[in-house]
PDB file of N, H, CA, C and O in Angstrom:
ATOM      1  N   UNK A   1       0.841  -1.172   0.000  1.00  0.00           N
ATOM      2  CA  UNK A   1       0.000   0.000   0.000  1.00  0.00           C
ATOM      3  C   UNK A   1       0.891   1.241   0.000  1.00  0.00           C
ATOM      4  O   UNK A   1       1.892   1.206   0.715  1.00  0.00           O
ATOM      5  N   UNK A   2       0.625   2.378  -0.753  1.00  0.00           N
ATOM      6  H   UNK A   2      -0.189   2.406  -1.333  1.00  0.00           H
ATOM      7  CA  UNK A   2       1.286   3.352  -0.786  1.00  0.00           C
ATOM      8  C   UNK A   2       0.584   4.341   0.258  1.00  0.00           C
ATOM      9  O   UNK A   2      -0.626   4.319   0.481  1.00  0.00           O
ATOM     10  N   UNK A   3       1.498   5.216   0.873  1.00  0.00           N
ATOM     11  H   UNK A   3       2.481   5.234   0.691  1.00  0.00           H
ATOM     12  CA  UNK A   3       0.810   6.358   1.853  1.00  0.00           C
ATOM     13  C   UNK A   3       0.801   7.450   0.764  1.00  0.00           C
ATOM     14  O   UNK A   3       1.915   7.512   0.244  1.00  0.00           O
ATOM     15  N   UNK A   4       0.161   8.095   0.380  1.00  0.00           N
ATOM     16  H   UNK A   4      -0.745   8.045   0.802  1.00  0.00           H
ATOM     17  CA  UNK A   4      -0.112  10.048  -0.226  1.00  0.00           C
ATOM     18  C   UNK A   4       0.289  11.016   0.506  1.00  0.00           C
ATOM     19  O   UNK A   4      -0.225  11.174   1.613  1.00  0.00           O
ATOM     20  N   UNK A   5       0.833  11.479   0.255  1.00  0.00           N
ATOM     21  H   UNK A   5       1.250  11.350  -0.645  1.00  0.00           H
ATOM     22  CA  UNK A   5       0.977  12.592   1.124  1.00  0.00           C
ATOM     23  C   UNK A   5       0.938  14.243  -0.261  1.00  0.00           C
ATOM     24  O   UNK A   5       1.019  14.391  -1.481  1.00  0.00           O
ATOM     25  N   UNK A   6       0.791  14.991   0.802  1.00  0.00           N
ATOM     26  H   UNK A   6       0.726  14.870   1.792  1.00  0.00           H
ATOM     27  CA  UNK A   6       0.256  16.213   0.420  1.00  0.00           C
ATOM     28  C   UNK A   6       1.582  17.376  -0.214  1.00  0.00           C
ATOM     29  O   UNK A   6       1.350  18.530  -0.574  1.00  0.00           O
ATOM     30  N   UNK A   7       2.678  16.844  -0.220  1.00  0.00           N
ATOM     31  H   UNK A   7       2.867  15.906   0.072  1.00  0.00           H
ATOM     32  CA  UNK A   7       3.840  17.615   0.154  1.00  0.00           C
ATOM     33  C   UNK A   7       5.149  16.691  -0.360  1.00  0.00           C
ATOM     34  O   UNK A   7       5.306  15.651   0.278  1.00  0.00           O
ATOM     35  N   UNK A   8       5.786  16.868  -1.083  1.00  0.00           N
ATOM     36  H   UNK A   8       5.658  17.713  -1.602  1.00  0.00           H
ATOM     37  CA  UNK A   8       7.018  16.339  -0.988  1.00  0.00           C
ATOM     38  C   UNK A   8       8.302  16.955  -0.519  1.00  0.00           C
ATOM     39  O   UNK A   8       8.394  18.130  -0.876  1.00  0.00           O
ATOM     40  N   UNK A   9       9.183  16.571   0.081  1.00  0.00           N
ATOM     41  H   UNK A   9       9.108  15.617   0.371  1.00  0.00           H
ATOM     42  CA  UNK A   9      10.054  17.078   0.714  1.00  0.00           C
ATOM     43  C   UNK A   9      12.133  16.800   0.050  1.00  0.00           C
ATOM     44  O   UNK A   9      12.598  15.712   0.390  1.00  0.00           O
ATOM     45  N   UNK A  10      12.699  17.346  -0.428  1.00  0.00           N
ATOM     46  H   UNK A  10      12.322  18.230  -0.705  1.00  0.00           H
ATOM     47  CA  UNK A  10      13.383  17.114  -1.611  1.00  0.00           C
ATOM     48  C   UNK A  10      15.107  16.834  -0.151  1.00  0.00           C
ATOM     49  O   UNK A  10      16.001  15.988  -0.116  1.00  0.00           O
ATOM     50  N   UNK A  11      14.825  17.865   0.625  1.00  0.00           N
ATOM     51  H   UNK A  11      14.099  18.552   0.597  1.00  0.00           H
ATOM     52  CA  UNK A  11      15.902  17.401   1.673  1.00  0.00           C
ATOM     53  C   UNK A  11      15.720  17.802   3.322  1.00  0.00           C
ATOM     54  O   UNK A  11      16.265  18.799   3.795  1.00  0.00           O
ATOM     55  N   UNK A  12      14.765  16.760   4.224  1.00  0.00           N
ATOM     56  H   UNK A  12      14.322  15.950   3.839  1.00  0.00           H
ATOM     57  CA  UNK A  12      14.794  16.994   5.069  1.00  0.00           C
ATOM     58  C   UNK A  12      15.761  17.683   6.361  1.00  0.00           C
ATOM     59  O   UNK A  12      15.425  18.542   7.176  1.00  0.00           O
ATOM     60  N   UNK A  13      16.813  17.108   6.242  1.00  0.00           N
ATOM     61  H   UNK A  13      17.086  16.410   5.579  1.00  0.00           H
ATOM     62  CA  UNK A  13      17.572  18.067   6.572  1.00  0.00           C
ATOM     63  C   UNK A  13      18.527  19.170   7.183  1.00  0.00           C
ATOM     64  O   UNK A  13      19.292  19.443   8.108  1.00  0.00           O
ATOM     65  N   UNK A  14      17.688  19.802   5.507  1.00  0.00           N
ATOM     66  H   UNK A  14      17.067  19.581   4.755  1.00  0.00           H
ATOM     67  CA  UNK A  14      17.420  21.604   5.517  1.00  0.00           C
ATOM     68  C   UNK A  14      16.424  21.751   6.670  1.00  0.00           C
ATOM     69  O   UNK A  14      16.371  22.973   6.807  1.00  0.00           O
ATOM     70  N   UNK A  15      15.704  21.274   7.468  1.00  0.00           N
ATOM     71  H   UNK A  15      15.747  20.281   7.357  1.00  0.00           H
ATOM     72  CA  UNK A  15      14.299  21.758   7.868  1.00  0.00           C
ATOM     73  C   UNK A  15      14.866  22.794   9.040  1.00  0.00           C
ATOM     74  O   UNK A  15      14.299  23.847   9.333  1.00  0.00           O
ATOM     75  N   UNK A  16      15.769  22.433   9.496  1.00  0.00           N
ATOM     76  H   UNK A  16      16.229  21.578   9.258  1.00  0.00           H
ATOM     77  CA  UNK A  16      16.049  23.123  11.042  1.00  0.00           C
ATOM     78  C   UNK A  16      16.637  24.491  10.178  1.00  0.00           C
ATOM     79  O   UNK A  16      15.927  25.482  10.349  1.00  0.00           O
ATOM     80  N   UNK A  17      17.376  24.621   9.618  1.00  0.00           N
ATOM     81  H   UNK A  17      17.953  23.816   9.480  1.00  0.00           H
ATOM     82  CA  UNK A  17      18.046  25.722   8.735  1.00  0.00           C
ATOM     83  C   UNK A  17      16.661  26.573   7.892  1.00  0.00           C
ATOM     84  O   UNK A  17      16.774  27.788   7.731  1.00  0.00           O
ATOM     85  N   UNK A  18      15.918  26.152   7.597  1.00  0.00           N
ATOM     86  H   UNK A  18      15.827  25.165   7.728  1.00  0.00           H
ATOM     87  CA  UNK A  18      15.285  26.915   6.957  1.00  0.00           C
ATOM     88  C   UNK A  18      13.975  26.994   7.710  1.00  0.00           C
ATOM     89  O   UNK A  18      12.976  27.041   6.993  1.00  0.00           O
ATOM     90  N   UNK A  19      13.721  27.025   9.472  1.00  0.00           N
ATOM     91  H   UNK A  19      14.533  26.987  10.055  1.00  0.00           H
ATOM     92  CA  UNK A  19      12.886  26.989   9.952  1.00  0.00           C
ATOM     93  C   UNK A  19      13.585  28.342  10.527  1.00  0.00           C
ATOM     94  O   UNK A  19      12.960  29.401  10.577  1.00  0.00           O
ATOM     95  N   UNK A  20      15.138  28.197  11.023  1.00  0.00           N
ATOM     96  H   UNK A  20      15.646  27.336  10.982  1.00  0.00           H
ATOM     97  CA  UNK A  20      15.770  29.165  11.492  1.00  0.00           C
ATOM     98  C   UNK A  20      15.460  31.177  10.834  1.00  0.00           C
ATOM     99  O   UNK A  20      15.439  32.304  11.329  1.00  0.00           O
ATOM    100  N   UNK A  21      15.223  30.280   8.989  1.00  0.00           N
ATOM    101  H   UNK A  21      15.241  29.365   8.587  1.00  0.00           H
ATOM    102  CA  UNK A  21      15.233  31.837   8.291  1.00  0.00           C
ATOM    103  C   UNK A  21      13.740  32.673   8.332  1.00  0.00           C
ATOM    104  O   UNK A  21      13.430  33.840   8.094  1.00  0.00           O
ATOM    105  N   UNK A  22      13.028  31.538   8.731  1.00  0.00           N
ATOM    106  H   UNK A  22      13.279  30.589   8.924  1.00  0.00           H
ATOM    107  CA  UNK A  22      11.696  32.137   9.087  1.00  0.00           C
ATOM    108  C   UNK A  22      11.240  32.942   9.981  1.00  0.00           C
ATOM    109  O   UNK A  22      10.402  33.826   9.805  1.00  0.00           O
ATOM    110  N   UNK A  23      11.885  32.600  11.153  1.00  0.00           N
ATOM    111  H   UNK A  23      12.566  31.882  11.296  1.00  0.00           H
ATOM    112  CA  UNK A  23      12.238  32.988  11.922  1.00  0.00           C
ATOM    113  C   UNK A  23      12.717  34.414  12.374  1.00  0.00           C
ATOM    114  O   UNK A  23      12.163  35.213  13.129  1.00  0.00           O
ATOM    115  N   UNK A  24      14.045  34.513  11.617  1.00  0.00           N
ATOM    116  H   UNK A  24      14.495  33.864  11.003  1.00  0.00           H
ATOM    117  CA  UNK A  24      14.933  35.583  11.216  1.00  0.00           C
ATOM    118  C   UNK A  24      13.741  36.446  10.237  1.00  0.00           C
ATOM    119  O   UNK A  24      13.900  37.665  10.296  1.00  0.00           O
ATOM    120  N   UNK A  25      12.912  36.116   9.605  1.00  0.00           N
ATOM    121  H   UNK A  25      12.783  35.126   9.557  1.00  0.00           H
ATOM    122  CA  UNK A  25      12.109  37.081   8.664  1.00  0.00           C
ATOM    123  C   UNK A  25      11.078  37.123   9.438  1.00  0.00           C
ATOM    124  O   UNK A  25      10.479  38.143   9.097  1.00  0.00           O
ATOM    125  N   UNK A  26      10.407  36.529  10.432  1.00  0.00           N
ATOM    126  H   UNK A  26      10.893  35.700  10.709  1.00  0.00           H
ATOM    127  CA  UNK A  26       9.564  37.388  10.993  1.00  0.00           C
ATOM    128  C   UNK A  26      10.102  38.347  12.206  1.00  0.00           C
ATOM    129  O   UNK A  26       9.622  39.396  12.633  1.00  0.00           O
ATOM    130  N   UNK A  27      11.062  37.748  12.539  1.00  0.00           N
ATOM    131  H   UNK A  27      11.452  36.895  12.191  1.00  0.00           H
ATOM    132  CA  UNK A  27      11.368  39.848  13.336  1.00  0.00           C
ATOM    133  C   UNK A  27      11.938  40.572  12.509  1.00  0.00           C
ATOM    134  O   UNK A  27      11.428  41.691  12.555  1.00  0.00           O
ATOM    135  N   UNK A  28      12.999  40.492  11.529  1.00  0.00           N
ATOM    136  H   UNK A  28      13.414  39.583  11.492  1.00  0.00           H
ATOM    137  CA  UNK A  28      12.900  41.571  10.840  1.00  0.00           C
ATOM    138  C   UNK A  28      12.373  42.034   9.759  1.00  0.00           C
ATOM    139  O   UNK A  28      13.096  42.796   9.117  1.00  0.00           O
ATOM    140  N   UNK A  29      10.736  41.693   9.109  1.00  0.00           N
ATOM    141  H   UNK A  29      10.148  41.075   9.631  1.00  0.00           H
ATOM    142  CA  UNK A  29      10.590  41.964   8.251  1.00  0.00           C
ATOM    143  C   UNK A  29       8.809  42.320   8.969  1.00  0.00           C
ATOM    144  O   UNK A  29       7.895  41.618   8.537  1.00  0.00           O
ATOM    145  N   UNK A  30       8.639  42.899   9.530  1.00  0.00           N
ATOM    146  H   UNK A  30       9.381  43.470   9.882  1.00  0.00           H
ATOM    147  CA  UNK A  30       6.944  43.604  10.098  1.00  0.00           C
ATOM    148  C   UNK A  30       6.162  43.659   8.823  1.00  0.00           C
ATOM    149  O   UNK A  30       5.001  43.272   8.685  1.00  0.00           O
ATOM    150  N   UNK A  31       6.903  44.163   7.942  1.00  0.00           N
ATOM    151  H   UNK A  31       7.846  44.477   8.054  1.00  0.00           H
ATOM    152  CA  UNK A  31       5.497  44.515   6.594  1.00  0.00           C
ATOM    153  C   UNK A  31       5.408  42.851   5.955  1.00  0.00           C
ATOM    154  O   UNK A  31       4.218  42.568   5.815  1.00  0.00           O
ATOM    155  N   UNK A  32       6.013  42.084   5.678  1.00  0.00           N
ATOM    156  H   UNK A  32       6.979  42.314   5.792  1.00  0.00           H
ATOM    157  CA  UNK A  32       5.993  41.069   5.625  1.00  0.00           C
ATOM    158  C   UNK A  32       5.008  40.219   5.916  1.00  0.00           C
ATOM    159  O   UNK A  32       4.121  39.715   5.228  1.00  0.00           O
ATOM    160  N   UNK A  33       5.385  40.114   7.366  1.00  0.00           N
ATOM    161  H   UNK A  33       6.106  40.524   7.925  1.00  0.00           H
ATOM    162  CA  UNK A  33       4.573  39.364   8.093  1.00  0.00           C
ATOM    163  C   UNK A  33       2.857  40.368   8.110  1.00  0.00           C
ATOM    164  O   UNK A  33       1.681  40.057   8.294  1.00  0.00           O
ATOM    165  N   UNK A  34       3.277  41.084   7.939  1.00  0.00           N
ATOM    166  H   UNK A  34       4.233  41.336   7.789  1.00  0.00           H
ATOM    167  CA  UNK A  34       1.827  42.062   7.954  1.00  0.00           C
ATOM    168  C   UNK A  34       0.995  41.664   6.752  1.00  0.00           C
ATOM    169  O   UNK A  34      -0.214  41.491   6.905  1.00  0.00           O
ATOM    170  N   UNK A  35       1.572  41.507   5.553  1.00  0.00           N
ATOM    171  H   UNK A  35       2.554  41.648   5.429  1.00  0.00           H
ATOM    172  CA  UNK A  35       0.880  41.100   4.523  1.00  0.00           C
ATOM    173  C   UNK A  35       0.392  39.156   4.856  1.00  0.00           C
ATOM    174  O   UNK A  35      -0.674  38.667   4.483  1.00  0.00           O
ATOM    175  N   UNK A  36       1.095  38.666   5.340  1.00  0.00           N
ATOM    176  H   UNK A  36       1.961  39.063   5.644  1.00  0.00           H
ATOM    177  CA  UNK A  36       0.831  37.308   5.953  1.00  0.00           C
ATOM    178  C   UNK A  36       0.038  37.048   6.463  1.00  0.00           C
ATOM    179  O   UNK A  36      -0.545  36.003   6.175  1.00  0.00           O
ATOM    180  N   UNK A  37      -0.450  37.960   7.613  1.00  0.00           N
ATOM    181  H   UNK A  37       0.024  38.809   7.847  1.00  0.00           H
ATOM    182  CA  UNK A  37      -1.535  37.826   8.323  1.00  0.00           C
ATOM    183  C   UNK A  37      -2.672  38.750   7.889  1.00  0.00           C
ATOM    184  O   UNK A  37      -3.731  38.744   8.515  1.00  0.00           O
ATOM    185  N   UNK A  38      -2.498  39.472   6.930  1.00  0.00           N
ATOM    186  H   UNK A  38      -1.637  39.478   6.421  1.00  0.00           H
ATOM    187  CA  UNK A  38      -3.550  39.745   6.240  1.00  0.00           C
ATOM    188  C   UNK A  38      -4.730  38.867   4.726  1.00  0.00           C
ATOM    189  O   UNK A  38      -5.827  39.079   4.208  1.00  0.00           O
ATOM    190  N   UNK A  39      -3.769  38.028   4.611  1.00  0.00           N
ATOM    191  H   UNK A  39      -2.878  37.856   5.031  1.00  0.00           H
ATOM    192  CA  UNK A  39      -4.200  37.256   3.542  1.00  0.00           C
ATOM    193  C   UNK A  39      -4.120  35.812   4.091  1.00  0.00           C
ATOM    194  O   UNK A  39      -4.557  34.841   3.473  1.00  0.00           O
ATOM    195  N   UNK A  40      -3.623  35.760   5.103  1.00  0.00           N
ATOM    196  H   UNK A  40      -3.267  36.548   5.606  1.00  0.00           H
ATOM    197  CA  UNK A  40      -3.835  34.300   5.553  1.00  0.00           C
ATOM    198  C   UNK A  40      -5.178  33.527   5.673  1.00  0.00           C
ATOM    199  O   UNK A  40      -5.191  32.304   5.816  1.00  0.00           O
ATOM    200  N   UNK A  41      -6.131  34.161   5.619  1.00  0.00           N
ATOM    201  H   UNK A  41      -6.121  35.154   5.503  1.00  0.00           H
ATOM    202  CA  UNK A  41      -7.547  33.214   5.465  1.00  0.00           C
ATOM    203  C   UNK A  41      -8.039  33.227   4.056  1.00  0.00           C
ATOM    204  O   UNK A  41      -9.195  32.883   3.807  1.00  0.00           O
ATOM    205  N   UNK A  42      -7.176  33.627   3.085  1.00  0.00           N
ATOM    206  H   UNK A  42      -6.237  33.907   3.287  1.00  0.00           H
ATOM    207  CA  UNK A  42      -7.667  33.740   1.616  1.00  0.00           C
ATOM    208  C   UNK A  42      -7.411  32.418   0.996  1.00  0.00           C
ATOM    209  O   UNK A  42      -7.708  32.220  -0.182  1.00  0.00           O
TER     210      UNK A  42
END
């Protein structure tokens, strides 16, 4: 049986490293994240 999944993932990892830059872009980027949480229920 095969599982589906929703997402493929090319190099796990990266995950800690690129959880880190998210991170880093939501404190320094306010308008950013402002547009994020403005369109986030769209």
């Amino acid at each position: 049986m095969t599982k589906i999944s929703d997402y493929k993932v090319a190099d796990i990892s990266l995950a800690d490293w690129g959880r880190k830059e998210i991170n880093i872009a939501q404190s320094e980027m306010p308008g950013l994240m402002a547009l994020r949480n403005e369109y986030a229920g769209k």
